[in-house]
N, C-alpha and C positions, 0 to 999 in steps of 0.2 A: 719560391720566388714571388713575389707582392708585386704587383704593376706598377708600382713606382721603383724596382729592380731592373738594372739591364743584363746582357750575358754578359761573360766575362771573354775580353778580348784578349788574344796572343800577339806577341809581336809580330808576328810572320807568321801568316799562313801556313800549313805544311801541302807539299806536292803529294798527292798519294799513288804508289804502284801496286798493281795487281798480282798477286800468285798465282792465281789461279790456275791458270795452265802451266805451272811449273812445278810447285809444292803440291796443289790439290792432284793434279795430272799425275803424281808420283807415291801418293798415298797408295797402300796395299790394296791390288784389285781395280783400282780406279784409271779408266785411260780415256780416253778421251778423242774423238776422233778430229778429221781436218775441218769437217762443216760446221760442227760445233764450238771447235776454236776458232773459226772466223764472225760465228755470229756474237762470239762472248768478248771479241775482242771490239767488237764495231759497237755492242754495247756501253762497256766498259770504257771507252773512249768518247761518246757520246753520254756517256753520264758525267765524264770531266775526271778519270783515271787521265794522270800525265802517262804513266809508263804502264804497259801489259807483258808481264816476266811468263817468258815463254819458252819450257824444256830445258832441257841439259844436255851439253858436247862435253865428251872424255878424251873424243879420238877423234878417228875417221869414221865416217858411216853410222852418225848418231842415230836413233831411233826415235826424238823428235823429230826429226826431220821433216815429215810432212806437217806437224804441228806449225815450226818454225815459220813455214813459207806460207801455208794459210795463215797465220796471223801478220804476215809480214803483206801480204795482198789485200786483207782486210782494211791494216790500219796503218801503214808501210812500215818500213822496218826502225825508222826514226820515232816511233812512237811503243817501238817495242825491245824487251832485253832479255840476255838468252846466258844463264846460268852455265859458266866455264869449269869445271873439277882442276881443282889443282895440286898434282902431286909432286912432280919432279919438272926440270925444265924443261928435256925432251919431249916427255909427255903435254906440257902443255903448248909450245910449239907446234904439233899434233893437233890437239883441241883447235888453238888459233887458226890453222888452216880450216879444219873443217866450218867455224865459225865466220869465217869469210865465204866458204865457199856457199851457205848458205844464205851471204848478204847481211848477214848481222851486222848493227853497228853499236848496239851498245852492251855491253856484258856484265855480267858479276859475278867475279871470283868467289870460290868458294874454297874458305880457308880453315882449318880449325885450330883453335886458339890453346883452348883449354889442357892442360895434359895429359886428361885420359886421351880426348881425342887425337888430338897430334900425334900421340904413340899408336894410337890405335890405327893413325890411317896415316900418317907420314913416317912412321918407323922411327920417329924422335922427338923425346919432347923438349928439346933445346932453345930457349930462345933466340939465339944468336943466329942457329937452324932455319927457323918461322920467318925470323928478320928478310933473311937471304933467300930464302924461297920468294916473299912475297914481292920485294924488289924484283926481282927477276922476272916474274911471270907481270910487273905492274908493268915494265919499262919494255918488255918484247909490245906486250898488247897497246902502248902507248906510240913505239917506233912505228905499229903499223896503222895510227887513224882511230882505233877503236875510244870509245868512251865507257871508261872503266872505273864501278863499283867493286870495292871490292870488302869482303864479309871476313866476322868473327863468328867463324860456327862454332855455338856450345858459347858463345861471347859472353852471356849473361853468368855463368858458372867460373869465365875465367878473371885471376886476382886482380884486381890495378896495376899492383907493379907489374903481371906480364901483358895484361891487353893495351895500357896506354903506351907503352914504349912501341908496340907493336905498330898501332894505328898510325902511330907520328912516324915510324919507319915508313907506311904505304904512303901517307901523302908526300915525303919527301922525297919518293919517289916517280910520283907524279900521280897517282890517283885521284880522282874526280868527288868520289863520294866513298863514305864507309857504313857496311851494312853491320849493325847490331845485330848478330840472330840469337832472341832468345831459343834457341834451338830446343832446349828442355826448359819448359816454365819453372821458373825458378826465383823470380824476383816479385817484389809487392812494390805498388805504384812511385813508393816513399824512398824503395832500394833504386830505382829503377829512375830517379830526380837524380841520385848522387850519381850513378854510373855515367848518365848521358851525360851531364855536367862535367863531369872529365873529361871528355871526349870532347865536347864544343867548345872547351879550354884550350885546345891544342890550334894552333896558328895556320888558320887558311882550312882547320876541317869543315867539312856538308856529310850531316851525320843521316844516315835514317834507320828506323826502328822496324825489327820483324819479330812480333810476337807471339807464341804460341800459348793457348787456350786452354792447356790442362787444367789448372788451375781456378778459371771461368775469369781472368785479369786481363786481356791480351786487349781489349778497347782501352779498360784503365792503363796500364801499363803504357800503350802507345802516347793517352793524353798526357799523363807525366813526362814522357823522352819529347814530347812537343814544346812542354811548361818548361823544359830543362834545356831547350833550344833545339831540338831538333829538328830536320826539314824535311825531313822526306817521313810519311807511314805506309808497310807494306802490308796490306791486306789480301782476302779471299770473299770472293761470292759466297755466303750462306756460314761463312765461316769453315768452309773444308778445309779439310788437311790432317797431315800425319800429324801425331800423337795428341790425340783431342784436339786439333782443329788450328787453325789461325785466327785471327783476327778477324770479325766477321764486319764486311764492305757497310752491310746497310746501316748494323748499329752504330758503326764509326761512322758514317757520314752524317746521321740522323743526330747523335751526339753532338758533332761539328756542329749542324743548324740549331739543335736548343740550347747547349752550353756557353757556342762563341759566337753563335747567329751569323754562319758563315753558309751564305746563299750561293759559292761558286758553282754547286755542282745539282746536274739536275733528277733530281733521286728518282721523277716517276719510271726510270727503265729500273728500278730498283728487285721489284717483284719478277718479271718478263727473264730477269738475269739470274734470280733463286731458282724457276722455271728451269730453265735452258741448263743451267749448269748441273742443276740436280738429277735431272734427265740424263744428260750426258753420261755421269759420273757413275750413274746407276744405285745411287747411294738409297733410292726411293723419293718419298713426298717432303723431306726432312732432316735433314743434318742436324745432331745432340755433341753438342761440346763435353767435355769432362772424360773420366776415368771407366766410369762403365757402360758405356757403350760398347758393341760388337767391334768396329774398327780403333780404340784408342791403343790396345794393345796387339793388333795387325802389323804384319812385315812382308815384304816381298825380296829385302836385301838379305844374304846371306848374314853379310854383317851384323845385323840388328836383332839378327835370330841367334849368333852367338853369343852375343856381348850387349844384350837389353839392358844393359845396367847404363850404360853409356849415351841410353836415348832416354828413359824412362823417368819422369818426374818421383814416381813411385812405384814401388812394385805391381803388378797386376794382381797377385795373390793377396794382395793388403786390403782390397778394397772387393774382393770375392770373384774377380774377374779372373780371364785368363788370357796366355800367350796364344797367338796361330798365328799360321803364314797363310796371306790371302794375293792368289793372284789368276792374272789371266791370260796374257800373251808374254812376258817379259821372263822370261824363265830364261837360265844359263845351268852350265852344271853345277856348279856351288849350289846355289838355290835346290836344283833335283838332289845333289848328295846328301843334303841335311835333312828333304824332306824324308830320303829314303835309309837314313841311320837309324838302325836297328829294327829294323821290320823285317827284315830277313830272306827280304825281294832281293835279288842278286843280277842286276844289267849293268850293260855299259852305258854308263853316266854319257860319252861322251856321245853315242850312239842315238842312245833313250832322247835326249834336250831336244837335238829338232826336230825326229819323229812329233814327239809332244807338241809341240811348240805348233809343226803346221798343222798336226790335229787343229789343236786349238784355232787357230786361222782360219782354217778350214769350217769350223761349230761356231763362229761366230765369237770365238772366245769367253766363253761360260768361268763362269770363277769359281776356281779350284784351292782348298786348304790341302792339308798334309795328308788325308787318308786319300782325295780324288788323287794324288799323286802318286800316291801306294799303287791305289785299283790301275790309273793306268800303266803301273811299270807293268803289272801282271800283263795286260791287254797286249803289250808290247812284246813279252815273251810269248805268251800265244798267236802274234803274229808270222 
């Protein structure tokens, strides 16, 4: 750029929300305490984050829970949003209560779009199915006050003709905003103009973009879904996150000020927040975006450790890496059965979980892969 060059201006600023304590919080191994999430969140708002997306409710008696409410005392709960799971109506019903009872007011559905996914976790991959689930769960959480995002997990992998009819179903529903997740990196800057562009076509949408990092695209990607009208970007401190990372906060806001010389927001807590989160997360001095890194191919969900195909941009084996489950207090029996398949350790699964579980509580919760899992079933039968 030559000094007679200015940046280039967007029409509209984009709002930015934080993951960090949601996405990054849920990465394999990574959890995050209440002091921590209050000091990231008061950050993170004081650097000019509109929203700080914080945990996930399924049910009753979520496990963010102390998360939710230190970040809701930190930065009140009007400047923060709290990831809904949505399966069936009953169940989300369920979720909404708990989500009230925590003071939440703004949410974001998590929905999956794509057909692996949909079969994988809603038991159909029908669109007509998708439609009617998401109406349902839009119009319960809208009857009761909430202010509702609601997301295409896997969005970036699923066709046109299934995600735009989709999207226009939420907002006709009455939804607020719609979150792109590229859940598995999967688009280049160029694919990622056309898709948002569909999507800001639709009458009355407020689209925003969630990028992930495998790739090393998720800054570019996000300024493309901005170029293509989007309004909202959802980022991460340091770029944390599950499957090679998110969006990383500093280079996207640092971007903003060279590219569009957008001085809204005030980067010096920018370092102070790499600090704090990194610490937290226990990730060490450093977070590495890409494919071979130790955590890009980590799981703490059952799920993900059966059916890697479904999360994975790429194989882990393709690029000399490998699979493992990494975790520390969030353990259920699925997670113990799978570590403990075929080892030839023989307990009760259902017995074994919270023995372990308050160990771990107890130790401070040390992070354990599939053989610490092995050794402690042993411990357990010699108890």
């Amino acid at each position: 750029m030559t000094s007679s060059e200015s940046p280039e201006r967007y029409p509209r600023a984009p709002h930015i929300s934080d993951a960090t304590l949601r996405d990054s919080a849920h990465m394999a191994g990574v959890e995050f305490g209440p002091e921590d999430a209050a000091v990231i969140a008061d950050l993170l708002v004081r650097t000019g984050v509109s929203l700080v997306e914080v945990g996930m409710v399924s049910g009753p008696n979520s496990k963010d829970a102390d998360l939710v409410l230190a970040t809701h005392e930190a930065v009140t709960p009007e400047r923060s949003m709290t990831l809904v799971v949505v399966r069936d109506r009953r169940q989300v019903a369920k979720a909404l209560d708990e989500a009230e009872r925590l003071g939440v007011r703004h949410i974001m559905y998590s929905i999956p779009t794509s057909e692996q996914h949909a079969a994988l976790k809603l038991g159909s991959s029908s669109p007509r199915f998708l439609h009617a689930l998401a109406r349902s769960a839009i119009s319960q959480a809208k009857e009761r006050g909430f202010h509702v995002t609601f997301s295409g997990e896997d969005g970036a992998r699923t066709p046109r003709e299934r995600l735009v009819p989709y999207v226009t179903a939420g907002f006709e529903a009455g939804a607020d905003r719609f979150r792109l997740a590229e859940t598995v990196a999967y688009l280049s800057p160029w694919q990622m103009e056309e898709v948002i562009a569909d999507l800001t076509a639709i009458e009355g949408s407020e689209i925003e973009i969630h990028s992930h990092n495998m790739l090393g695209m998720a800054v570019a990607n996000s300024l493309a879904a901005v170029r293509a009208g989007a309004r909202w970007i959802s980022a991460t401190v340091g770029g944390i996150g599950e499957r090679g990372g998110n969006a990383p906060l500093a280079e996207l806001l640092t971007s903003l000020r060279v590219l569009h010389d957008d001085t809204r927001f005030d980067l010096t807590h920018l370092t102070e927040l790499s600090r704090v989160a990194l610490r937290g997360s226990g990730l060490g001095d450093a977070f590495q975006s890409g494919p071979t890194t130790p955590h890009a191919f980590a799981y703490e969900l059952p799920g993900q450790l059966t059916h890697p195909e479904a999360y994975e941009t790429l194989p882990a084996e393709l690029v000399g890496n490998t699979r493992e489950l990494r975790v520390r207090t969030r353990l259920t029996p699925a997670l113990v059965k799978w570590a403990l398949d075929g080892s030839g350790v023989l307990v009760d699964v259902d017995a074994f979980t919270p023995w372990l579980t308050e160990r771990q509580e107890r130790d401070g919760g040390p992070l354990m892969d599939r053989d610490a899992i092995r050794k402690a079933a042993i411990d357990f039968q010699a108890a």
